[in-house]
DRENSETOR-992424 format. One record per residue (C-alpha): x, y, z; residue number from 0; residue in three letters. Coordinates in steps of 0.2 Angstrom, whole numbers, plus 5000, padded with zeros to 4 digits. Layout:
<nodes>
u:X	v:Y	w:Z	num:NUM	residu:ALA
...
</nodes>
This chain:
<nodes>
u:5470	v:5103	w:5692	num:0	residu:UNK
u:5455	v:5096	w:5684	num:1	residu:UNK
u:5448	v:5079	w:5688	num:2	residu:UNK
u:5462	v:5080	w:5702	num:3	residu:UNK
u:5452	v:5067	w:5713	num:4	residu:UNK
u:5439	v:5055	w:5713	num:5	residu:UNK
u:5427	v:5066	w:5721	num:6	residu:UNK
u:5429	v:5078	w:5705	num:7	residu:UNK
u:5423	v:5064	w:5693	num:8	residu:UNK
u:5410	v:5060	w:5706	num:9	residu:UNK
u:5400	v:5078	w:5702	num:10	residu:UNK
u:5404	v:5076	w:5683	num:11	residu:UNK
u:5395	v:5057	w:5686	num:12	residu:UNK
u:5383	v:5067	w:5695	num:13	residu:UNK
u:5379	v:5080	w:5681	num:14	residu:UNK
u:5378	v:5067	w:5668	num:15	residu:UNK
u:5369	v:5054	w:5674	num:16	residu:UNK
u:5356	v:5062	w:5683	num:17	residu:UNK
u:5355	v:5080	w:5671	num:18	residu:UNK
u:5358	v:5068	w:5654	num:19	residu:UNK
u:5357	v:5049	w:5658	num:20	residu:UNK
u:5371	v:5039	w:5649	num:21	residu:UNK
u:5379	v:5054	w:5645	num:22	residu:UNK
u:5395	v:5049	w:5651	num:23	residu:UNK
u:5397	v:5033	w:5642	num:24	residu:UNK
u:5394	v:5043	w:5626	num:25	residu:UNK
u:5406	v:5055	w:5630	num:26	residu:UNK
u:5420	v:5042	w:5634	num:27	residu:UNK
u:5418	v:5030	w:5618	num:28	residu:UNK
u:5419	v:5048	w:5606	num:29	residu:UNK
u:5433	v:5058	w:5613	num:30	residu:UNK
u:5442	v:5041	w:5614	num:31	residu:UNK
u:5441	v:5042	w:5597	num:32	residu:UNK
u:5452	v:5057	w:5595	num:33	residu:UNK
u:5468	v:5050	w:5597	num:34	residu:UNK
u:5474	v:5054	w:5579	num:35	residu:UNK
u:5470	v:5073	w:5583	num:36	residu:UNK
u:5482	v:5084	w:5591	num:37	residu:UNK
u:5475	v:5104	w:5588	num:38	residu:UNK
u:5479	v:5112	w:5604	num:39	residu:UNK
u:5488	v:5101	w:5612	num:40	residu:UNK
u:5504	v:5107	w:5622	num:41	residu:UNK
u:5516	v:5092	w:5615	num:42	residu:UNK
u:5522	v:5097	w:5599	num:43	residu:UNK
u:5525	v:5114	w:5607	num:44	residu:UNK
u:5523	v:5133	w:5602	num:45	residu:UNK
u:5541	v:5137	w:5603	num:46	residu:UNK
u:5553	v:5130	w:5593	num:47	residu:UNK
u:5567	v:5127	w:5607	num:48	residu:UNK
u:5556	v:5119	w:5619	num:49	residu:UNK
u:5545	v:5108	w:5610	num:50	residu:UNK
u:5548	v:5089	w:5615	num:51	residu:UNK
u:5540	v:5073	w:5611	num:52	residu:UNK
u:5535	v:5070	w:5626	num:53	residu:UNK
u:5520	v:5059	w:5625	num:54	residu:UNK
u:5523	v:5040	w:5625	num:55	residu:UNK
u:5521	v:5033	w:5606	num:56	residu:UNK
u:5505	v:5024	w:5604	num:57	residu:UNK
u:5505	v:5002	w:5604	num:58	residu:UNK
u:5513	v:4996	w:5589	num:59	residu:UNK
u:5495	v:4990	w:5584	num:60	residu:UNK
u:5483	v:5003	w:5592	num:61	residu:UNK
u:5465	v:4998	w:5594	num:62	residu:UNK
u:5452	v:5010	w:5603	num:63	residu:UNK
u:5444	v:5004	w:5622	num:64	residu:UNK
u:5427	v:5002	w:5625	num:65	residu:UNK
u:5422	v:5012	w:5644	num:66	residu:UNK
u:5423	v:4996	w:5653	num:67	residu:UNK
u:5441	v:4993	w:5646	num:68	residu:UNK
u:5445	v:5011	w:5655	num:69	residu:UNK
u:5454	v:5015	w:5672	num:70	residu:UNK
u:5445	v:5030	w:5684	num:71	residu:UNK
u:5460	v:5039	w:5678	num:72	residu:UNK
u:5457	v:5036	w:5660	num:73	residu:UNK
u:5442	v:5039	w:5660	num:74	residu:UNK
u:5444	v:5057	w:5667	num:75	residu:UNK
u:5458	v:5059	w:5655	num:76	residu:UNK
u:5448	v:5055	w:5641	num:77	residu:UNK
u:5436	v:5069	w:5643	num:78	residu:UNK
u:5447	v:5084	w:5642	num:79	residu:UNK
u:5466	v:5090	w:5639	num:80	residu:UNK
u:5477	v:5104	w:5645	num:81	residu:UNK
u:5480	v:5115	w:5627	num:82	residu:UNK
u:5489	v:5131	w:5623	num:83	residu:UNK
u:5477	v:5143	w:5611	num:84	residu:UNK
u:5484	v:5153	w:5596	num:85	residu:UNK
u:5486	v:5168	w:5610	num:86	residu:UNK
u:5495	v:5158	w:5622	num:87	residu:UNK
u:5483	v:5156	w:5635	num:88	residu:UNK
u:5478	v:5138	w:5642	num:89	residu:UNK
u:5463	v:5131	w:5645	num:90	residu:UNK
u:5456	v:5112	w:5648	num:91	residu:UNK
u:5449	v:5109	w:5629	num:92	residu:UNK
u:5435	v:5095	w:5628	num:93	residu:UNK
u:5440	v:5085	w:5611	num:94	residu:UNK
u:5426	v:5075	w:5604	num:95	residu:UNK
u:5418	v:5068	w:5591	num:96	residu:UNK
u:5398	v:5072	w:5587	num:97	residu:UNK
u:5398	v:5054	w:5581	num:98	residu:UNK
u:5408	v:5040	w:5575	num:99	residu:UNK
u:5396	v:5034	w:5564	num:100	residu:UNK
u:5407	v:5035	w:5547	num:101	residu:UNK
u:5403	v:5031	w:5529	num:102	residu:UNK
u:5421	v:5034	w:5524	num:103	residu:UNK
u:5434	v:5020	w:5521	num:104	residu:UNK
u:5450	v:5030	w:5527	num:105	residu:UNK
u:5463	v:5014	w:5527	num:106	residu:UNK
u:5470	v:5021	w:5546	num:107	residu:UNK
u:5456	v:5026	w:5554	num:108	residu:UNK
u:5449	v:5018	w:5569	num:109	residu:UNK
u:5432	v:5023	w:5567	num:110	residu:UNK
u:5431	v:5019	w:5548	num:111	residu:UNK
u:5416	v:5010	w:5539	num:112	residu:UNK
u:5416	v:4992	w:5541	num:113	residu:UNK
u:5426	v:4991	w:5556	num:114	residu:UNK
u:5418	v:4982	w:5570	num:115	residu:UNK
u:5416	v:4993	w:5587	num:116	residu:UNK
u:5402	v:5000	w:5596	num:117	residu:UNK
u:5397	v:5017	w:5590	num:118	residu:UNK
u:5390	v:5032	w:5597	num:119	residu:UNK
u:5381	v:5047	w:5592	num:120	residu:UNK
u:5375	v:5067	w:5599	num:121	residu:UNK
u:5362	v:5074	w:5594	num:122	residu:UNK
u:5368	v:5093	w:5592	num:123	residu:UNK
u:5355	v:5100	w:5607	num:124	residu:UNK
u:5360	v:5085	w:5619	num:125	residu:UNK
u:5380	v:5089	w:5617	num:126	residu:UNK
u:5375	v:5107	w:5617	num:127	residu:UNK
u:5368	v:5106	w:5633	num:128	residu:UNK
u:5380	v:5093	w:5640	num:129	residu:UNK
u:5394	v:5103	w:5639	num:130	residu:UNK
u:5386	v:5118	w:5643	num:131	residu:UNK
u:5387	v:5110	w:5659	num:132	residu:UNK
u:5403	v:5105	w:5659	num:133	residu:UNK
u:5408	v:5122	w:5655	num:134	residu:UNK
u:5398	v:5131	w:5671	num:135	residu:UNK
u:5404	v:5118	w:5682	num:136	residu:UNK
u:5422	v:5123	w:5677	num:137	residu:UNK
u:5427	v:5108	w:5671	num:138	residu:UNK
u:5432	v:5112	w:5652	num:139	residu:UNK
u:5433	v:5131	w:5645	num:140	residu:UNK
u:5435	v:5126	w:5626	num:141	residu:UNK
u:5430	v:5111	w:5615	num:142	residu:UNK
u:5436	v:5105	w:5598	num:143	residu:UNK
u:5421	v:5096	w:5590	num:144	residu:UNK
u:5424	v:5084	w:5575	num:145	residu:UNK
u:5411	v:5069	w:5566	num:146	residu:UNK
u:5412	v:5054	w:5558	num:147	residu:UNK
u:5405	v:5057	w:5541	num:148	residu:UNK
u:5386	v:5049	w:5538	num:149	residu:UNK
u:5373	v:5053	w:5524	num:150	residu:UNK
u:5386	v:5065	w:5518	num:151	residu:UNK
u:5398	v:5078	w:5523	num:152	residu:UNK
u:5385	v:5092	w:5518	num:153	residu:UNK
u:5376	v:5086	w:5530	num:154	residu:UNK
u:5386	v:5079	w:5545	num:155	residu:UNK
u:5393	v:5099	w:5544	num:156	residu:UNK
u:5376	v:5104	w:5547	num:157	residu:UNK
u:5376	v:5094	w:5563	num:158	residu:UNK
u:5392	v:5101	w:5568	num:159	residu:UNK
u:5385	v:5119	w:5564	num:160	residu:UNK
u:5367	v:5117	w:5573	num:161	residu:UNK
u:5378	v:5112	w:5589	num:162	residu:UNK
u:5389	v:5127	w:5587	num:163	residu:UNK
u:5374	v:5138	w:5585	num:164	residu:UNK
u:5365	v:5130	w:5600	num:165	residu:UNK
u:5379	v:5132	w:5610	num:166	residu:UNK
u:5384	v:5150	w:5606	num:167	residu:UNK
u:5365	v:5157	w:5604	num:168	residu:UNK
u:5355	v:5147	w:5615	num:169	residu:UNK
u:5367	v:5143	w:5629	num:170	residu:UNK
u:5378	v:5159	w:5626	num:171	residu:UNK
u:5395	v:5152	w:5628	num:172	residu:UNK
u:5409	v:5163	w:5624	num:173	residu:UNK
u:5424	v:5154	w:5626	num:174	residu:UNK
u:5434	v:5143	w:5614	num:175	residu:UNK
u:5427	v:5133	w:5600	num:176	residu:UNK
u:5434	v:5124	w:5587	num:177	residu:UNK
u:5427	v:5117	w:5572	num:178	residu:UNK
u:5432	v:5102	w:5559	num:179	residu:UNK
u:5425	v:5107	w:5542	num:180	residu:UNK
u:5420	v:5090	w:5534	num:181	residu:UNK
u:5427	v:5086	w:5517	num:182	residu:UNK
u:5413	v:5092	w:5503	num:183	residu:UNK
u:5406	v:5105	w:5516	num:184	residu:UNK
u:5398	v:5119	w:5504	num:185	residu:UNK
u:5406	v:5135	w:5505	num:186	residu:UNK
u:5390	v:5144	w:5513	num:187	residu:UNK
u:5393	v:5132	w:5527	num:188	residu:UNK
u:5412	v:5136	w:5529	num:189	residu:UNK
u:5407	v:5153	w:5531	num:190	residu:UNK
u:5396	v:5150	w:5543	num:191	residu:UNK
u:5409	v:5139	w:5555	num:192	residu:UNK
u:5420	v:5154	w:5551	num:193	residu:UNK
u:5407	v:5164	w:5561	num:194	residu:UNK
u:5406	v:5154	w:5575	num:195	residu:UNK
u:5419	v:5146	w:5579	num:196	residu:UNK
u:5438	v:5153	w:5584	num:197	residu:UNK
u:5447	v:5141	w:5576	num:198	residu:UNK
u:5443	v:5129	w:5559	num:199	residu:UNK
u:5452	v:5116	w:5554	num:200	residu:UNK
u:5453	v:5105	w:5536	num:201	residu:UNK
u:5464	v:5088	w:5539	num:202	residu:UNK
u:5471	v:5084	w:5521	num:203	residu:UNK
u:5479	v:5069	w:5530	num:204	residu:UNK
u:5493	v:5070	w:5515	num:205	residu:UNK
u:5503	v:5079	w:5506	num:206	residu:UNK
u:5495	v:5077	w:5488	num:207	residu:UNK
u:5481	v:5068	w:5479	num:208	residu:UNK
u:5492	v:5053	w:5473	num:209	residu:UNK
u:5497	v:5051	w:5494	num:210	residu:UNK
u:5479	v:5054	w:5499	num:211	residu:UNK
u:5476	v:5040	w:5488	num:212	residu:UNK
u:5486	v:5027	w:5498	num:213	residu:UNK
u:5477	v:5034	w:5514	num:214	residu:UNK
u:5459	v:5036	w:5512	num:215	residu:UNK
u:5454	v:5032	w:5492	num:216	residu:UNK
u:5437	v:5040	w:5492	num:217	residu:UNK
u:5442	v:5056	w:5499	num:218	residu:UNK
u:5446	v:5069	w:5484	num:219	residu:UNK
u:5462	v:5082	w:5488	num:220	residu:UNK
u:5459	v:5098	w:5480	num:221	residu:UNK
u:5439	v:5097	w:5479	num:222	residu:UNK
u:5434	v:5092	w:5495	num:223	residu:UNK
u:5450	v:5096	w:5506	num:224	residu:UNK
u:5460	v:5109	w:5498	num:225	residu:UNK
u:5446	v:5121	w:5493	num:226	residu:UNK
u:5439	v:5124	w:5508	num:227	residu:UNK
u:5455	v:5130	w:5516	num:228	residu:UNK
u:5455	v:5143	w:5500	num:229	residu:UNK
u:5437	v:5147	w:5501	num:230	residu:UNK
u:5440	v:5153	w:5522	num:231	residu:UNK
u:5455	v:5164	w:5513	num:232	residu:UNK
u:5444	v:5170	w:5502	num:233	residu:UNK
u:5428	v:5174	w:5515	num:234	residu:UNK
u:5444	v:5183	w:5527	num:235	residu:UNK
u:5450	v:5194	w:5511	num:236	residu:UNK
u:5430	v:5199	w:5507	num:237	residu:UNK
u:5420	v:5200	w:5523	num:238	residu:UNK
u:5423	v:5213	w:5536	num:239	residu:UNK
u:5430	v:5206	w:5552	num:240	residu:UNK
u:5415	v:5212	w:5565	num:241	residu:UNK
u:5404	v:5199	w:5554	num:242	residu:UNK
u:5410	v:5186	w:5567	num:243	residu:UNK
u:5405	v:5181	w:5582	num:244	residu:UNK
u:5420	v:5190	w:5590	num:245	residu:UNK
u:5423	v:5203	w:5580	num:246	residu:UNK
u:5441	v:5192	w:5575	num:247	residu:UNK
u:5445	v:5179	w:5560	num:248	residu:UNK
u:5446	v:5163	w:5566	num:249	residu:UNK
u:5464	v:5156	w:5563	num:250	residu:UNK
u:5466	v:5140	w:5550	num:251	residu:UNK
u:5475	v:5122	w:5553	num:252	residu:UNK
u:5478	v:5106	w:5545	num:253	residu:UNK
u:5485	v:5090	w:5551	num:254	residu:UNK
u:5495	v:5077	w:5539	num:255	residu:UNK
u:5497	v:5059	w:5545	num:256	residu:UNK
u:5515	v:5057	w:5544	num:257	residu:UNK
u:5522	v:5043	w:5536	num:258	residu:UNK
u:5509	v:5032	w:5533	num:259	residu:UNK
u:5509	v:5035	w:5515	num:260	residu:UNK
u:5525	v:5033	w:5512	num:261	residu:UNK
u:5528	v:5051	w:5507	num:262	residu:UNK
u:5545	v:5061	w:5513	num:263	residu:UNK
u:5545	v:5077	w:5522	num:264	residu:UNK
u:5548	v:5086	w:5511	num:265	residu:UNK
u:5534	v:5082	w:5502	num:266	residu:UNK
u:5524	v:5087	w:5520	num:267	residu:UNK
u:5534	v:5101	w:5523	num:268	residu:UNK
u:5533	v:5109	w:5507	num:269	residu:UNK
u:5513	v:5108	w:5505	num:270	residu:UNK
u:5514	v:5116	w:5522	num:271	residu:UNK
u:5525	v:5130	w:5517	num:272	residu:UNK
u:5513	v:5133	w:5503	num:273	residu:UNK
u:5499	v:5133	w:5513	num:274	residu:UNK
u:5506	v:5145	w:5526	num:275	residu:UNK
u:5509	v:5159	w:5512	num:276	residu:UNK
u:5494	v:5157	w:5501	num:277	residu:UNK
u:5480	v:5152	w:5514	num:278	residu:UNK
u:5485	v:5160	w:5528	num:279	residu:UNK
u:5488	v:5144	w:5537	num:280	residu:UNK
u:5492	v:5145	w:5556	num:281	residu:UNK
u:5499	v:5129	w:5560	num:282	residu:UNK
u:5503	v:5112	w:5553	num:283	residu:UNK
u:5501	v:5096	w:5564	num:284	residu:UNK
u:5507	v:5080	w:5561	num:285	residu:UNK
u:5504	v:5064	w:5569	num:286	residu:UNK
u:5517	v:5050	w:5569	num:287	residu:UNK
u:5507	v:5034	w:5560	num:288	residu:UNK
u:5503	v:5018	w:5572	num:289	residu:UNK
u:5495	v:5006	w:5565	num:290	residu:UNK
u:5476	v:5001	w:5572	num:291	residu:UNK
u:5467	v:4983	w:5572	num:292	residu:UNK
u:5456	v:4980	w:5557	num:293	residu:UNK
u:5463	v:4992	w:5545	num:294	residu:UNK
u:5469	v:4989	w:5529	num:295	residu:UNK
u:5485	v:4997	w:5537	num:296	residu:UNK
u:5485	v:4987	w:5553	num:297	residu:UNK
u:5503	v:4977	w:5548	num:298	residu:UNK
u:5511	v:4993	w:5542	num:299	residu:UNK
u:5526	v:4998	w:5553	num:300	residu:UNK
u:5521	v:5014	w:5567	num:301	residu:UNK
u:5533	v:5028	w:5560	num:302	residu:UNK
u:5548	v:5032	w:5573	num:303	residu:UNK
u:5539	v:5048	w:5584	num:304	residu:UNK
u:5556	v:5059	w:5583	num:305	residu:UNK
u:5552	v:5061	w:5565	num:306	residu:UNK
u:5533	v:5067	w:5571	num:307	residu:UNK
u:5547	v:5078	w:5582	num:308	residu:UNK
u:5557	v:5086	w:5569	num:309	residu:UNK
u:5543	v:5091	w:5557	num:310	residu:UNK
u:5535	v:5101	w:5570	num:311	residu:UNK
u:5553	v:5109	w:5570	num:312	residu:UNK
u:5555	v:5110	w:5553	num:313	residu:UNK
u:5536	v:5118	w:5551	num:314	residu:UNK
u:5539	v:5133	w:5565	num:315	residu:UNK
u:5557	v:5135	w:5556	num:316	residu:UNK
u:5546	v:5140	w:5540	num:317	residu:UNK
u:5532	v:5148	w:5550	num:318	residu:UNK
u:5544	v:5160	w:5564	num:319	residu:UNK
u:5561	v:5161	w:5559	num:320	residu:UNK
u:5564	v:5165	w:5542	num:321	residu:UNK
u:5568	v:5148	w:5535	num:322	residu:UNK
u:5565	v:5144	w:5517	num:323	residu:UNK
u:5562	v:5127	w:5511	num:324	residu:UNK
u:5578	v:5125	w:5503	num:325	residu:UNK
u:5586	v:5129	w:5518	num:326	residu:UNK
u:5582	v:5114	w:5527	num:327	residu:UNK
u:5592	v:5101	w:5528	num:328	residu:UNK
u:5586	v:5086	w:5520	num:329	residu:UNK
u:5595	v:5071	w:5514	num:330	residu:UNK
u:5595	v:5063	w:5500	num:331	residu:UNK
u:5580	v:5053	w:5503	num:332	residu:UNK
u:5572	v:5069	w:5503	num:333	residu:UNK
u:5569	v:5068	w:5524	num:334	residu:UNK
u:5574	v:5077	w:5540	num:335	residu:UNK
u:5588	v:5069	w:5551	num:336	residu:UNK
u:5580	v:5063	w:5565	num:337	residu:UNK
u:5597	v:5062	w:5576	num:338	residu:UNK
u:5600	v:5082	w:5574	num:339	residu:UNK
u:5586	v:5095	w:5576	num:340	residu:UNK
u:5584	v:5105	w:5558	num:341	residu:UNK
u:5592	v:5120	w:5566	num:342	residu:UNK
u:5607	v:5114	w:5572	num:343	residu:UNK
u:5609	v:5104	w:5558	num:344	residu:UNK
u:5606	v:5119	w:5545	num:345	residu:UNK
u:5619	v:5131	w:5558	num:346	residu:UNK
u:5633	v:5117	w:5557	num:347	residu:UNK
u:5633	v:5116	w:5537	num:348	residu:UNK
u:5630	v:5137	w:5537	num:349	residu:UNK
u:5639	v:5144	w:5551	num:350	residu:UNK
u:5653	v:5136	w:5560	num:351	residu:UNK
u:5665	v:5143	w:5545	num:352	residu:UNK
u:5655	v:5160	w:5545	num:353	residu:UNK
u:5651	v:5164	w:5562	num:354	residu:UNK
u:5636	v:5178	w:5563	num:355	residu:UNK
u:5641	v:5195	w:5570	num:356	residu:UNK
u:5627	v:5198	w:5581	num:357	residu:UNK
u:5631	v:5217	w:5584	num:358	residu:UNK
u:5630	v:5217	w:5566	num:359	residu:UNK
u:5616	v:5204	w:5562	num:360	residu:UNK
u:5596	v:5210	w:5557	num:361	residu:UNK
u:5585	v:5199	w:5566	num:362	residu:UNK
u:5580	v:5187	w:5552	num:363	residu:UNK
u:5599	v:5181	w:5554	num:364	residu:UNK
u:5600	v:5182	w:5573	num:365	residu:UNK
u:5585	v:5168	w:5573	num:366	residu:UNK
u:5596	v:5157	w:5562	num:367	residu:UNK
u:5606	v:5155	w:5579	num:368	residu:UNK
u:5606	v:5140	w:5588	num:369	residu:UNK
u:5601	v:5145	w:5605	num:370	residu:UNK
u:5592	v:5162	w:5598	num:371	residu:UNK
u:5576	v:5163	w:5597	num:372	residu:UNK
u:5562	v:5175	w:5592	num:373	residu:UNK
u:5562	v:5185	w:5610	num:374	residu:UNK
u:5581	v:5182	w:5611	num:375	residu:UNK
u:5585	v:5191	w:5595	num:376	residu:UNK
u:5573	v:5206	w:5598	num:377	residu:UNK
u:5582	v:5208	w:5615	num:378	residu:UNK
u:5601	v:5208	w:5607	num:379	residu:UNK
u:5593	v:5219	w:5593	num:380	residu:UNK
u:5588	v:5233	w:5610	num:381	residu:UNK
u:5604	v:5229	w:5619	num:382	residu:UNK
u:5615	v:5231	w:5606	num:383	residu:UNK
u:5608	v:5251	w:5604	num:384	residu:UNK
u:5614	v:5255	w:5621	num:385	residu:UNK
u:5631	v:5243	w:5621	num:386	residu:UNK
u:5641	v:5232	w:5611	num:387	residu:UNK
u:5638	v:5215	w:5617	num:388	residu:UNK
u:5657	v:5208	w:5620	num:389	residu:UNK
u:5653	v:5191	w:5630	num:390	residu:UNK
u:5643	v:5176	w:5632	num:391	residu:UNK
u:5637	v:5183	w:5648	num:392	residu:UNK
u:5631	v:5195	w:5639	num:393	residu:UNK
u:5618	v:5183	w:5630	num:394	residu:UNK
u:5614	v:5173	w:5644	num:395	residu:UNK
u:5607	v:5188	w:5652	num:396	residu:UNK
u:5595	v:5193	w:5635	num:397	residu:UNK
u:5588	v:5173	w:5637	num:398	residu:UNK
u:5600	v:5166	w:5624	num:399	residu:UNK
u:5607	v:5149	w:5628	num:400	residu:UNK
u:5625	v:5155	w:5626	num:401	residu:UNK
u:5633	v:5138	w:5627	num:402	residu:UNK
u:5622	v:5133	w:5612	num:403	residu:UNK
u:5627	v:5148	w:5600	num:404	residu:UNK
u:5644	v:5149	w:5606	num:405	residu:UNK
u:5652	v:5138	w:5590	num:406	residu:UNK
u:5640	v:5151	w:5578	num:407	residu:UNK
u:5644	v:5168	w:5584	num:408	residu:UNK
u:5655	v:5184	w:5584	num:409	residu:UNK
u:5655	v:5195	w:5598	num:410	residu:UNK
u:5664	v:5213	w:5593	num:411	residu:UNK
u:5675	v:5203	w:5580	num:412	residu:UNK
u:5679	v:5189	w:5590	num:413	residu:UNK
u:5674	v:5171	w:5592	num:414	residu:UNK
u:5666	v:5166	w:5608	num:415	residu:UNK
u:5677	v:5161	w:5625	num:416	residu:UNK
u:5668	v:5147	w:5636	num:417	residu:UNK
u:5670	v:5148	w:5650	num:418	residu:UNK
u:5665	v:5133	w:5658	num:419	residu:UNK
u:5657	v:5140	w:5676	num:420	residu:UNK
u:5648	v:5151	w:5664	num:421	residu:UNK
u:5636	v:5137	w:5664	num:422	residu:UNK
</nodes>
């Protein structure tokens, strides 16, 4: 495993100092920064009926370390993270910021303007050539670079893309990258992340202008947020795929901080239904507010991380298995329960007094089973070609959890016998 042992962060020492001087502490102080960012990551899951909260919530009022506040094993935890890409492969994905140097005044943002902690800055050749190292040594395969914003987002972008472009042409790495387009990036220069990068990503933070306003005042919803992620639909409908660096469209995500401007998810939930069918978005993520020291928000409540939870169920519900917005089921102050997952919940109200016939069902309504997911219901859709399927067993052996869709099914016309050492 990376940075297994001490010996690990030893060569990485070793690389940095002597190869890039006080590399290392850069690199510390700005992927500690990206706390608020969860692209990649493993928790929120890829799978609707696996995904967990797994990691511990954040301090009720977060505040980010300087190097010498860090363990050994933070510090090696701070440089890289175990992350599941758009193909289902995993890597260890470097997240960093090229600076946190930052003109904007978001209320929630620990590296926002005015707020009193050292910062730190790359230049795009020395990051380039830092983690080209990183890279040949084996100690990251991917990197997500983001930015404070300074002197302007046209221009912080341009840093971002000069890295890029060092890193792909000048040091010829092929592997992942991921790009933040900065809000008010011109569209000449979306194009251009498009080209080089696998993966861009537009935070809109919230769900609308008036919510954005409660979150980061100077930031403008539809120009500088919203229209990039139209303008990369646009560039993927009109320029050929072989016109990037891999011959592929690099997929689009967005991330909403949940809660902290009071909005309700369905507000979130419906701008990222929206977003999926007209931009072509790949994934929503959200990440549960905390509250950080010297904000403007440092008093406000940390949002409960099962509702963080529940929007990542509700959102692959929309994205994989046929849901519509309406059939979530939100109450009537317009949120998720966070005591029942969306799909059991939906199932209970839907199903219990009309069970699914699943020798009967198309696939769209198999995936509305508890316990079914998408490879479940493509394996009951073959089975079921060669033989009825007549007993839980049955399930359990195409992956459904049986026990789980046992209340909502019929199998050949009748309801579903448990047996307890079935399971």
């Amino acid at each position: 495993m990376l940075f297994s042992s001490p010996s690990h962060l030893a060569i990485l020492e070793h690389i940095f100092y002597n190869q890039f001087m006080n590399a290392l502490d850069t690199l510390v102080e700005l992927s500690s920064q990206m706390t608020l960012e969860h692209a990649e990551e493993s928790r929120g899951g890829l799978n609707y009926s696996t995904t967990k909260t797994t990691e511990p919530a954040k301090p009720g009022c977060y505040s980010p370390k300087s190097r010498s506040e860090f363990t050994e094993r933070e510090q090696r935890a701070a440089f890289v993270h175990p992350a599941q890409l758009p193909n289902g492969k995993s890597i260890q994905l470097l997240k960093t910021l090229l600076s946190s140097a930052c003109e904007r005044d978001c209320f929630y943002c620990p590296f926002r303007a005015g707020r009193d902690f050292r910062r730190a800055t790359f230049k795009p050749d020395e990051f380039a050539g830092l983690f080209s190292k990183m890279n040949q040594s084996g100690f990251a395969q991917g990197v997500f670079l983001s930015s404070g914003i300074a002197a302007g987002g046209v221009r912080t972008m341009d840093k971002l893309l000069d890295t890029a472009d060092i890193l792909r042409k000048t040091h010829g790495f092929t592997g992942y990258l991921h790009l933040k387009i900065m809000p008010g990036s011109e569209k000449a220069q979306v194009y251009r992340a498009m080209q080089l990068a696998d993966r861009v990503s537009v935070n809109l933070e919230a769900p609308s202008t008036e919510r954005l306003a409660k979150l980061a005042p100077h930031k403008v919803f539809i120009e500088e947020l919203l229209r990039p992620l139209r303008w990369v639909e646009e560039i993927r409908r009109t320029v050929p795929a072989h016109k990037f660096w891999n011959g592929k469209y690099p997929s689009t995500v967005t991330q909403f901080v949940a809660g902290g401007a009071d909005e309700s998810d369905l507000e979130l939930l419906n701008t990222t239904q929206w977003l999926m069918k007209n931009v072509r978005l790949k994934r929503a993520y959200f990440s549960a507010f905390h509250p950080i020291l010297d904000t403007p928000l440092e008093n406000k409540p940390a949002v409960n991380p099962m509702r963080e939870h529940r929007l990542y169920q509700a959102s692959f519900l929309l994205r994989d298995y046929g849901f519509e917005l309406e059939d979530l089921p939100f109450s009537s102050d317009e949120n998720l329960p966070l005591h029942t997952d969306p799909k059991l919940a939906w199932a209970q109200m839907n199903l219990v007094h009309a069970p699914v016939e699943v020798n009967l069902a198309d696939k769209q309504q198999l995936m509305k089973i508890p316990g079914i997911g998408i490879k479940g219901a493509e394996s009951i859709l073959s089975a079921r070609r060669i033989s009825k399927l007549r007993n839980l067993s049955s399930l359990k052996k195409l992956g459904v959890i049986a026990e789980r869709a046992a209340p909502y099914v019929l199998l050949d016309g009748r309801k579903a016998a448990v047996q307890m050492n079935l399971f």
